[in-house]
N, C-alpha and C positions, 0 to 999 in steps of 0.2 A: 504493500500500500504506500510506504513511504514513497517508495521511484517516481509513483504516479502522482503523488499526494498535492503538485501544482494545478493538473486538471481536473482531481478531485473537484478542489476547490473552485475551478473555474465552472465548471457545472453548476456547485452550488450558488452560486453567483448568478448567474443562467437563469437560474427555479427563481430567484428571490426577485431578479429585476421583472421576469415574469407574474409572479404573484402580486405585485406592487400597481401594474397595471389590470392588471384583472381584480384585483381588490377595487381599485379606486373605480373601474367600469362598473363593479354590480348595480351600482344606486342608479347609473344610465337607463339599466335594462329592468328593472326594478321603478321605477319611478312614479307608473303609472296606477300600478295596485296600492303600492303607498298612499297615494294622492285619493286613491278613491277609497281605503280604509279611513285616514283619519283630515280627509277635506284639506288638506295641504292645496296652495296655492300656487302658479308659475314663480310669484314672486318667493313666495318662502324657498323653493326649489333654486333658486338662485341665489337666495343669502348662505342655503347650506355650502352650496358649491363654492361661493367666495370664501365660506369660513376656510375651507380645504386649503383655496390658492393661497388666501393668508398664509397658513401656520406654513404651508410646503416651501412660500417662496423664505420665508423668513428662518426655518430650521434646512434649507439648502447649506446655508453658511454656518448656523448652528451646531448642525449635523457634522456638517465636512471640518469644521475647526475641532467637535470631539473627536472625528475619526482620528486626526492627524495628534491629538493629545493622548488618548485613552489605547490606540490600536486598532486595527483593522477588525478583528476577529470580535473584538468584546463591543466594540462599538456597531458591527454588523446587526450584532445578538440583541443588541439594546434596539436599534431602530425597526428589525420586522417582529419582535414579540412587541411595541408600540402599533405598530399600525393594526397588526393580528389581532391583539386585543380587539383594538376601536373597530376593525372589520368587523369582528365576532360582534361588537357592540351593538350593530347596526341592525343584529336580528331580535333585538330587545324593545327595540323602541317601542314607545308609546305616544308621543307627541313628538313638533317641531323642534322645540328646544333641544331633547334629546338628540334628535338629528342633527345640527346644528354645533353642539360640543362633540359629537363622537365625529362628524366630518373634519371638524377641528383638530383631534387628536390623529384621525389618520395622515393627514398633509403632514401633522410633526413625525410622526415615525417613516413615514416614506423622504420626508426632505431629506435624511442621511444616507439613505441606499445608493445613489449614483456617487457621490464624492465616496463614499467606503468604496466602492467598484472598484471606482480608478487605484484609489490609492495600496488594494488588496492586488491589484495586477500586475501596479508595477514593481512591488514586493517579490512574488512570486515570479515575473516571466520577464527574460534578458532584453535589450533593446529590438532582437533580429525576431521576435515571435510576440511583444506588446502590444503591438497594434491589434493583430487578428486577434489577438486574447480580451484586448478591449472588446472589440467585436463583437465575441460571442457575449460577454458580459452585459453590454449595453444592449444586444440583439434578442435578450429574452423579454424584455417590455414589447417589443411589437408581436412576439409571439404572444404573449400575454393579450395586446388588445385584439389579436386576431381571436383568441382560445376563447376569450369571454363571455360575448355573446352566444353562442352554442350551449356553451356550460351551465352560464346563470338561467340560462331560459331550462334547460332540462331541467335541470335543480328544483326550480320554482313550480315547474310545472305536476315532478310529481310529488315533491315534500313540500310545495308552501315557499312565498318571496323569502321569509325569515331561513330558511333553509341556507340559501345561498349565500348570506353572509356567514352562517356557521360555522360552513363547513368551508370556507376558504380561509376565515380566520385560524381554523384547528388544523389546517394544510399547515398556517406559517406558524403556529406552535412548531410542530413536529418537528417541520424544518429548523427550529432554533435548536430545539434538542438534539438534533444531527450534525447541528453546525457545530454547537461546543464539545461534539465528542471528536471532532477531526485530531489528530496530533498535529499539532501546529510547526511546533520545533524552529530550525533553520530552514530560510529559504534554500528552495531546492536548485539555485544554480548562484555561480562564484562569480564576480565582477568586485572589482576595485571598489573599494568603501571609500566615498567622497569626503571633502569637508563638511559636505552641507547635512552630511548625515552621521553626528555622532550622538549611537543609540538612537532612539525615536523620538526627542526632544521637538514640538514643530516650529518651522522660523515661525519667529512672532508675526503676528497681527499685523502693526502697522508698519514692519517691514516691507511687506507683501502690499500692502495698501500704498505703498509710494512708490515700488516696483511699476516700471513702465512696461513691461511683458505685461504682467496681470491685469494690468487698466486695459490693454488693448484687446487681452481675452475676453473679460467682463464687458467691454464696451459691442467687441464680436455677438456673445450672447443676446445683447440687450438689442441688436439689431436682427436677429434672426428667427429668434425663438418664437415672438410675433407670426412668422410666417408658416411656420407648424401650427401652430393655436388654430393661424385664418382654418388650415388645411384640415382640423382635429373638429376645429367646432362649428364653423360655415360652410364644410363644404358639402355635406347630405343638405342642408335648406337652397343650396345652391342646385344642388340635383334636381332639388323638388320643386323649387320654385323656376329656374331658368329654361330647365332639358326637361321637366314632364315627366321626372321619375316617382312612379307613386314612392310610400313609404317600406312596402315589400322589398320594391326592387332597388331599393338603395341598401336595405341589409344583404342582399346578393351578391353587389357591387362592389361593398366599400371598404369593405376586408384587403381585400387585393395588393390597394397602397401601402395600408401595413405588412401585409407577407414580403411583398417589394422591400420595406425598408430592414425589416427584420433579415434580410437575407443580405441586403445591402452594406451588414454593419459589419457582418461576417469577410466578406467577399474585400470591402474596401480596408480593412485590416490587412487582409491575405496582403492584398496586391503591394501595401508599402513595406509588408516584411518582407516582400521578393525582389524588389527596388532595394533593399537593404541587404541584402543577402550575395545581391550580383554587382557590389561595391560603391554604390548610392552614398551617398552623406545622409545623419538622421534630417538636415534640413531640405534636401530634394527630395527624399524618398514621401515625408508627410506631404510637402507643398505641390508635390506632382499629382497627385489623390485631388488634394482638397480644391485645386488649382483647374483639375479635370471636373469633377465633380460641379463645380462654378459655372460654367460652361454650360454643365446639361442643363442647371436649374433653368437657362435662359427660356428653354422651353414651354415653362410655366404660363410665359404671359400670352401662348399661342390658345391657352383653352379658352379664351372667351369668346373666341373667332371658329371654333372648327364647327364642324357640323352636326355632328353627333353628340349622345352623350356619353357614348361608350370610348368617343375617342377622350371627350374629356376626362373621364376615368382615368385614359392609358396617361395622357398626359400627366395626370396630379401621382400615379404609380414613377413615370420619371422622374419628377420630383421628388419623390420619397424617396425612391433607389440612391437618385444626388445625394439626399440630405444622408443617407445612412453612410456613404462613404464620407463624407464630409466628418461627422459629428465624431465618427470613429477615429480619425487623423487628429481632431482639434484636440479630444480627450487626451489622446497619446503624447500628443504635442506638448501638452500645460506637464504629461508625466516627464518626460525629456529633460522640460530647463528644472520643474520644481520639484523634482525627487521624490522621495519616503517622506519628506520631512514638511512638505508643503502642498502635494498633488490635492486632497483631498480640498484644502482649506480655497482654493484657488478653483476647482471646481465646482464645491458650492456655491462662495459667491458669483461666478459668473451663472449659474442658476437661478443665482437671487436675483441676479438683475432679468433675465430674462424672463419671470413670472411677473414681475414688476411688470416687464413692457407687454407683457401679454394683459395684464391687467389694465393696462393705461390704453392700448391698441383696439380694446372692442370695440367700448365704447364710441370708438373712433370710427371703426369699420361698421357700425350699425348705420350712424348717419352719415356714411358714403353711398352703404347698399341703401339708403331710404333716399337720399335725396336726388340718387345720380343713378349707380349702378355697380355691377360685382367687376366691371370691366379695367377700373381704373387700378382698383386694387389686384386682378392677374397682374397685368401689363407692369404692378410696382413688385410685388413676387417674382418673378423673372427676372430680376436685376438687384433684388439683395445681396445673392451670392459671391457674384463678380464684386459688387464693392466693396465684401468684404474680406475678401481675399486681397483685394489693391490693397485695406486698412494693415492686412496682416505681413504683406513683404513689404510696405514701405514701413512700417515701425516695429516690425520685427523679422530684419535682413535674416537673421540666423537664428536656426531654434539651435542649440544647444543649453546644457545644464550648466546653470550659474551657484557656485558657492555661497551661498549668503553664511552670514556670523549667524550662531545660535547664542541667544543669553536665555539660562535658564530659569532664569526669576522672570522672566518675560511668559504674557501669552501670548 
């Protein structure tokens, strides 16, 4: 078990980014028996969900600064027996309110899952095999939104809506109990101990916060994540309102983009540890991925024009596929300059910002789609990408790993 004991763990990692998305999907698929048990309103449906983005965007950085203080392994343990519980919680309820703090509670245990990801990978797997190992890591949330709907509907269907959160909540017990029996030990491959990594001490705070890498990664997020959101939560009203797809056939449909990017995180992994492998620099080998990857998204702004709505399907699946090799390189990339000692705390926050802008952006995109159309906004989707990849070689010529000082009376 030991030899293997890094893909163990990358598995588990796999299952949890999966469960995280499929936890947080039940109350999607669930929504509607809720509302007609205890008379919940659209609007109460949207405070819950905001309590979510709350706790999630603000424990992104909460999260990722414990993972990088406490450890990978114990900090894992701590954020899906948090969301498991508040899943589990979710088959309790009796009112809004409940609803309401238990959506709360889940965003805070799921904000640490992706910063513990990263900083668990690049722990565990050498420069030449990181990226695809992000990959799979990050790739089991789209497995996860694909798995969801199928699941939570059977579930509900023959045990009852409260089933569903149950028994997904007592999925991520198990898995915690599985997780703290791994033997942890020493990472399983040898590479030069840096400066910046003595023991697990993490750079401080506002070290990282005056860091001109990290502002440009945060500032990347806060420009893009927006653009997943438009794609996660306008684009079935876009099916159903633009292209004439009843609501059937958008559950048919809309899977797809997710299998696409779920495969994409895999795939775009692969291809920079083989740029890496056949004598690449770590700064080509990310920047040619995310660089191509830019490129496809352009395609985005072509679904407002085609003619079908199956083409626009295929189109928003290329954009996903882009964004999966994209998101895989940038993760790896933040692992590259900020090591053991800082991946997680610098992944969170650039999550934090980008819930932020996802937060800030609806709003925005509702009275665009009210008073204009869904057209303006393809047409600005199609070109985040490119300009954020200009932001990323013109202020960050070279990804390499930077030494910073550790002080250990510092956080």
């Amino acid at each position: 078990m030991k030899k293997h004991i890094n893909w163990i763990i990358l598995i588990f990692l796999f299952v949890a980014t999966g469960l995280s998305f499929l936890d947080r999907q039940a109350l999607s698929m669930t929504i509607i028996k809720i509302q007609q048990e205890f008379g919940l309103s659209d609007v109460q449906y949207g405070i819950a969900n905001a309590g979510f983005l709350i706790s999630y965007a603000l424990m992104f950085t909460i999260g990722g600064r414990l993972m990088d203080s406490i450890g990978g392994k114990i900090g894992m343990a701590l954020s899906v027996a948090l969301w498991s519980v508040a899943c589990g919680l979710h088959g309790a309820i009796t009112g809004f309110y409940q609803l309401v703090v238990f959506r709360f509670l889940l965003g805070a245990g799921e904000g640490g899952c992706f910063p513990g990801a990263a900083k668990i990978v690049y722990e565990w797997f050498d420069e030449k095999r990181r990226a695809m190992a992000n990959g799979i890591a990050i790739g089991g949330s789209a497995i996860g939104a694909v798995a969801a709907p199928p699941l939570v509907i059977l579930a509900s269907t023959h045990f009852g809506w409260r089933s569903s959160f149950i028994i997904a909540g007592a999925v991520g017990i198990i898995w915690v109990a599985l997780w703290l029996c791994i033997p942890w030990g020493e990472r399983s491959f040898k590479r030069r101990k840096l400066p910046s990594e003595p023991g697990f001490r993490p750079i401080p705070f506002l070290t990282i916060l005056k860091n001109k890498e990290a502002r440009v990664f945060i500032l990347i997020r806060f420009l893009l994540d927006p653009v997943v959101y438009f794609i996660m939560f306008w684009a079935p009203k876009y099916l159903n309102e633009q292209r004439g797809i009843p609501f059937e056939g958008i559950g048919n449909l809309f899977w797809i983009p997710f299998l696409g990017l779920g495969i994409s995180n895999i795939i775009g992994g692969w291809c920079s540890d083989k740029l890496l492998k056949r004598g690449a620099s770590i700064n080509t080998a990310r920047k040619t991925v995310m660089g191509a990857a830019a490129l496809v998204t352009i395609s985005a702004s072509f679904i407002a024009w085609v003619s079908s709505a199956e083409m626009a399907v295929a189109l928003m699946t290329l954009a996903m596929i882009a964004h999966g090799f994209w998101i895989t390189n940038y993760i790896t990339a933040i692992s590259d300059i900020f090591g053991a000692n800082g991946t997680a705390t610098v992944v969170g926050l650039s999550g934090t910002a980008g819930a932020i802008a996802g937060l800030l952006i609806n709003p925005l995109i509702g009275y665009i789609v009210q008073a204009y159309s869904y057209t303006p906004i393809w047409v600005t989707v199609g070109f985040m990408y490119p300009a954020a990849f200009m932001i990323l070689i013109l202020f960050i010529p070279k990804i390499r790993m930077i030494n910073f000082p550790i002080a250990a009376n510092k956080i």
